[in-house]
DOSE-41053 format. One record per residue: residue in three letters; x, z, y of N, C-alpha, C, O, CB in turn. Coordinates in steps of 0.2 Angstrom, whole numbers, plus 5000, padded with zeros to 4 digits. Atoms other than C-alpha are relative to their C-alpha. Last residue first. Glycine has a CB too. Example, Ala and Ser with C-alpha at 12.3 -4.5 7.8 and 13.67 -1.06 7.14 Angstrom:
2
SER499649994994506850364995499650035005499950045011500249935002/ALA500450004994506250394978500450005006500950035005499550065000/
This chain:
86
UNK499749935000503744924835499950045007500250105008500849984998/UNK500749985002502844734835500050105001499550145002499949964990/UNK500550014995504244674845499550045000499350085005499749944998/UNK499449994993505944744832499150005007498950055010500949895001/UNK500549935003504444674818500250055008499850065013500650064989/UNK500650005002504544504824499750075002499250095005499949984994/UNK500449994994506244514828499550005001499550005007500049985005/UNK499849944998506644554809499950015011499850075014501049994997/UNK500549925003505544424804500250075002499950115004500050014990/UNK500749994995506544294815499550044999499250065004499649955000/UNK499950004995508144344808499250005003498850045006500549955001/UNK499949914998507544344791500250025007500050085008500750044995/UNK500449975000507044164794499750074999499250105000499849964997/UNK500450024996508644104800499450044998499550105001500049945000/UNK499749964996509544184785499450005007499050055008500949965002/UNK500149935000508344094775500050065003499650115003500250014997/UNK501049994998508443934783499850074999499550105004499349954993/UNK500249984992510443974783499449995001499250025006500349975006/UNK500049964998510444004764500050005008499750055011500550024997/UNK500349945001509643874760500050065002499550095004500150024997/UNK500450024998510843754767499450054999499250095004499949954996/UNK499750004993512343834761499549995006499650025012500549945000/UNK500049935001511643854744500250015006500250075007500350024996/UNK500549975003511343664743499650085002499050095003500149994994/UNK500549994996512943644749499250015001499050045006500249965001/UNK499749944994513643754737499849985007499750025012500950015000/UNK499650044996512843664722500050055008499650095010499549915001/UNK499349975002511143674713500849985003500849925004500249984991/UNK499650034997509243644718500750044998500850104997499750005008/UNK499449975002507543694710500849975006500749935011500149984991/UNK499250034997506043664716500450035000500450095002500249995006/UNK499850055006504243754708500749935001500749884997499249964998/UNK500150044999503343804724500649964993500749904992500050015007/UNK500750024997503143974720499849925000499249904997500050025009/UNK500649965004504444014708499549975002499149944999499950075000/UNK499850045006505943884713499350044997498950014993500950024996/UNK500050075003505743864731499550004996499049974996500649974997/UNK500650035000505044064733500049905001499549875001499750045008/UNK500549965002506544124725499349985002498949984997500150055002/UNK500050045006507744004731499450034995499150004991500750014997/UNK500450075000507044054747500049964995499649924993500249965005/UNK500649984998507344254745499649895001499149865000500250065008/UNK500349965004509044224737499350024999499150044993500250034999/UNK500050065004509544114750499850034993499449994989500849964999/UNK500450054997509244234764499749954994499149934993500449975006/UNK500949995003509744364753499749945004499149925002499650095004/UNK499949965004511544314755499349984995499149944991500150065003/UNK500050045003511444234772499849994991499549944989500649995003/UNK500650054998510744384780500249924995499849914991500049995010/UNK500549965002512044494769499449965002499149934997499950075004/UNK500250005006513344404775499750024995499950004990500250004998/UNK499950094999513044364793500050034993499550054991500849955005/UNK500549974998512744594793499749914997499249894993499950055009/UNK500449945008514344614785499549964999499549924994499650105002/UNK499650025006515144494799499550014994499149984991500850044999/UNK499449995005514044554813500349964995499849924993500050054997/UNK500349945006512144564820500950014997501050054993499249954992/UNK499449965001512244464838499950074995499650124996500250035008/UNK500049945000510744334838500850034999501349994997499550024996/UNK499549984997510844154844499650095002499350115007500249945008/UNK500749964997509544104832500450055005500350115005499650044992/UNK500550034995510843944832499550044999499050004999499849934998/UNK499950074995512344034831499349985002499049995007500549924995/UNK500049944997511644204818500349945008500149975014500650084995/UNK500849974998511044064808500150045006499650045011499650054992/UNK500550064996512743964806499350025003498949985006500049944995/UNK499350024991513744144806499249945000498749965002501549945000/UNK500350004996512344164789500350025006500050065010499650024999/UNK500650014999512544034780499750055007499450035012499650024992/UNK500350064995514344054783499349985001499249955007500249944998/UNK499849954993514344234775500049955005499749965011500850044999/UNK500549974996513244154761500350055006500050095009499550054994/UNK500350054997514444024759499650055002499450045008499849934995/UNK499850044994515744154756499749955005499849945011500449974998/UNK499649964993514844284745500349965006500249985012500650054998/UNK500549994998514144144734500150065006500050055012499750024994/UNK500350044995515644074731499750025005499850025011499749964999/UNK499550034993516344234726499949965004499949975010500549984999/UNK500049944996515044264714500149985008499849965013500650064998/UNK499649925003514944084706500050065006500050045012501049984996/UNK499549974997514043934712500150074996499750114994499850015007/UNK499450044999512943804700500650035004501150005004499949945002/UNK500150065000511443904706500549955000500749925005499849985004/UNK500650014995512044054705499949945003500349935008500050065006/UNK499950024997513344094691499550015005499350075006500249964997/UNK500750014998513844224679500049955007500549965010499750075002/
Protein backbone atom coordinates (compact mmCIF):
# COMPACT_ATOMS: atom_id res chain seq x y z
CA UNK A 1 0.00 0.00 0.00
CA UNK A 2 1.39 3.21 -0.84
CA UNK A 3 0.85 7.08 -0.03
CA UNK A 4 1.45 9.18 -2.60
CA UNK A 5 4.01 7.21 -4.48
CA UNK A 6 5.63 6.58 -0.70
CA UNK A 7 5.19 3.39 1.08
CA UNK A 8 4.55 2.97 5.02
CA UNK A 9 7.86 3.16 6.22
CA UNK A 10 8.78 6.01 4.13
CA UNK A 11 5.99 7.62 5.23
CA UNK A 12 6.86 7.23 8.87
CA UNK A 13 10.35 8.62 8.25
CA UNK A 14 9.81 11.62 6.17
CA UNK A 15 6.82 12.37 8.32
CA UNK A 16 9.17 12.24 11.47
CA UNK A 17 11.53 14.86 9.50
CA UNK A 18 8.51 16.77 8.44
CA UNK A 19 7.92 17.21 11.60
CA UNK A 20 11.89 17.92 13.63
CA UNK A 21 11.84 20.55 10.48
CA UNK A 22 8.39 22.18 11.78
CA UNK A 23 9.03 21.56 15.39
CA UNK A 24 12.89 23.91 14.35
CA UNK A 25 11.31 26.58 12.66
CA UNK A 26 7.95 26.84 14.93
CA UNK A 27 10.61 26.52 17.66
CA UNK A 28 8.38 24.38 19.72
CA UNK A 29 9.51 21.45 22.07
CA UNK A 30 6.93 18.32 21.55
CA UNK A 31 9.46 15.11 21.01
CA UNK A 32 10.33 12.37 18.56
CA UNK A 33 6.84 10.53 18.83
CA UNK A 34 5.11 13.60 19.04
CA UNK A 35 7.66 15.19 15.48
CA UNK A 36 6.17 12.06 13.88
CA UNK A 37 2.76 12.18 14.48
CA UNK A 38 2.71 16.04 13.73
CA UNK A 39 4.46 15.45 10.54
CA UNK A 40 2.34 12.41 9.80
CA UNK A 41 -1.07 13.86 10.04
CA UNK A 42 0.14 16.95 9.10
CA UNK A 43 0.56 15.69 5.50
CA UNK A 44 -2.48 13.71 5.58
CA UNK A 45 -4.52 16.57 6.67
CA UNK A 46 -3.15 18.85 3.81
CA UNK A 47 -3.13 16.27 1.24
CA UNK A 48 -6.48 16.00 2.13
CA UNK A 49 -7.65 19.41 1.84
CA UNK A 50 -4.99 19.90 -1.57
CA UNK A 51 -6.52 17.02 -3.17
CA UNK A 52 -10.41 17.12 -2.18
CA UNK A 53 -11.00 20.77 -1.63
CA UNK A 54 -8.90 22.25 -3.78
CA UNK A 55 -8.44 19.44 -6.29
CA UNK A 56 -4.14 19.08 -6.35
CA UNK A 57 -2.48 16.26 -6.29
CA UNK A 58 1.28 15.69 -5.81
CA UNK A 59 3.54 12.29 -5.49
CA UNK A 60 7.06 11.69 -4.27
CA UNK A 61 8.86 11.93 -0.76
CA UNK A 62 9.85 15.20 -1.41
CA UNK A 63 6.58 16.39 -2.05
CA UNK A 64 5.56 14.58 1.13
CA UNK A 65 8.28 16.05 2.99
CA UNK A 66 7.04 19.38 2.03
CA UNK A 67 3.63 18.85 2.98
CA UNK A 68 4.17 17.37 5.63
CA UNK A 69 6.06 20.30 7.45
CA UNK A 70 3.29 23.07 6.23
CA UNK A 71 1.01 20.67 7.91
CA UNK A 72 3.04 19.89 10.87
CA UNK A 73 3.65 23.59 11.14
CA UNK A 74 0.03 24.40 10.88
CA UNK A 75 -1.01 21.76 13.60
CA UNK A 76 1.49 23.40 15.75
CA UNK A 77 0.01 26.75 15.40
CA UNK A 78 -3.69 25.41 15.92
CA UNK A 79 -2.52 23.60 18.89
CA UNK A 80 -1.18 27.10 20.50
CA UNK A 81 -4.16 28.70 19.46
CA UNK A 82 -6.28 26.47 21.44
CA UNK A 83 -3.39 26.05 24.47
CA UNK A 84 -4.21 30.44 24.47
CA UNK A 85 -7.79 30.34 24.05
CA UNK A 86 -8.02 27.69 27.20
Amino acid sequence: MELNGVGWIAAIIIGGLAGWFAEMFMKSNMGLFMNIILGIVGAALLNFILGSLLNVGYTGWIAYLIIGFIGACILIALGRMLRRGS
